[in-house]
C-alpha positions as CSV (number, residue, x, y, z in Angstrom):
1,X,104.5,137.2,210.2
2,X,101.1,136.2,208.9
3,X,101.5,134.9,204.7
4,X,98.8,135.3,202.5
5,X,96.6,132.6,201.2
6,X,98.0,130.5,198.9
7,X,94.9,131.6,196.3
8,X,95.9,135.4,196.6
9,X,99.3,134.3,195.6
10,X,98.3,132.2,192.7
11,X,95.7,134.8,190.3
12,X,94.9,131.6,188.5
13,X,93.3,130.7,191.4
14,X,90.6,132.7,191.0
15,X,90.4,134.7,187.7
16,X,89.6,132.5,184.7
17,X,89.7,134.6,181.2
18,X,89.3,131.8,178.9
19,X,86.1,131.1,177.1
20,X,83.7,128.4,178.8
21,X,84.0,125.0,177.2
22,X,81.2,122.7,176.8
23,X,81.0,118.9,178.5
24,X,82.2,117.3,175.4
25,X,85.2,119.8,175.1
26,X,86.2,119.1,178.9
27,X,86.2,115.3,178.6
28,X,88.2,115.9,175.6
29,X,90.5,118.2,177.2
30,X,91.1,115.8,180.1
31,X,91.7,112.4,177.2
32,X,94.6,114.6,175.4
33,X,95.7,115.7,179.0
34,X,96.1,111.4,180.0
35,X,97.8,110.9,177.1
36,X,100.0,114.1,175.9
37,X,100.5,115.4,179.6
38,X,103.1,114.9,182.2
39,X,102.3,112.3,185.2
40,X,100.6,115.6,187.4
41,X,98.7,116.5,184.4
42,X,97.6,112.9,183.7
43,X,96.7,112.8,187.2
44,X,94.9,115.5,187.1
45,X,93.0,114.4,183.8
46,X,92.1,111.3,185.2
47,X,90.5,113.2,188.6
48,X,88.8,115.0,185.8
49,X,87.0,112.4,184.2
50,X,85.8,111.3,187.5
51,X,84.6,114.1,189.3
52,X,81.5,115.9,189.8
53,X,81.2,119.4,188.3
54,X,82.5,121.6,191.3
55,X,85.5,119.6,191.4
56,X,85.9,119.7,187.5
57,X,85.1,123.5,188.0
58,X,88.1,123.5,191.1
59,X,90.5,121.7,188.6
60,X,90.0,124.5,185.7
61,X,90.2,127.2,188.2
62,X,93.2,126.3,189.8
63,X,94.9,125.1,186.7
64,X,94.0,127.1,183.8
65,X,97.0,125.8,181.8
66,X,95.1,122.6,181.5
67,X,92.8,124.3,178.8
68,X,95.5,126.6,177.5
69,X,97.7,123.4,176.4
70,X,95.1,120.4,175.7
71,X,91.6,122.9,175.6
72,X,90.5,124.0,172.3
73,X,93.1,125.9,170.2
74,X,95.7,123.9,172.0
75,X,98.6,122.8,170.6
76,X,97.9,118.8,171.1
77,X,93.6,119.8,170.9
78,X,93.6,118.5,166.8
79,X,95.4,115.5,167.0
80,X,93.5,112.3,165.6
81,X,95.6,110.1,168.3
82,X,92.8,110.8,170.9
83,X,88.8,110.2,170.9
């Protein structure tokens, strides 16, 4: 029995219904992520800060709760505790 791609099963994947965020929001999003984020989410944040923009475009995609929790209007985005 043939399964279906792992991106059909995940919607996240590949529909995005948040508002674009500029540069300067990402990087931010990606600082609270290191340092308000679980180890996989600090991972993620730190790929983030290193990769080029279709990788950084991947990571949103495919994990849109990275901008939900530490993206603008987040519950850790106003905190002082990060640049």
């Amino acid at each position: 029995m043939l399964k279906p791609p792992l991106a059909s099963l995940l919607k996240s994947a590949h529909t995005d219904s948040r508002p674009q965020m500029t540069q300067s929001e990402i990087t931010r999003m990606f600082h609270i992520a290191q340092v308000h984020g679980g180890d996989f989410e600090r991972k993620l944040a730190t790929a983030g800060l290193v990769a080029d923009p279709d990788n950084v475009a991947k990571i949103l995609r495919t994990w849109p709760e990275l901008q939900g929790i530490y993206g603008p209007g987040g519950s850790h985005w106003d905190r002082e505790d990060v640049k």
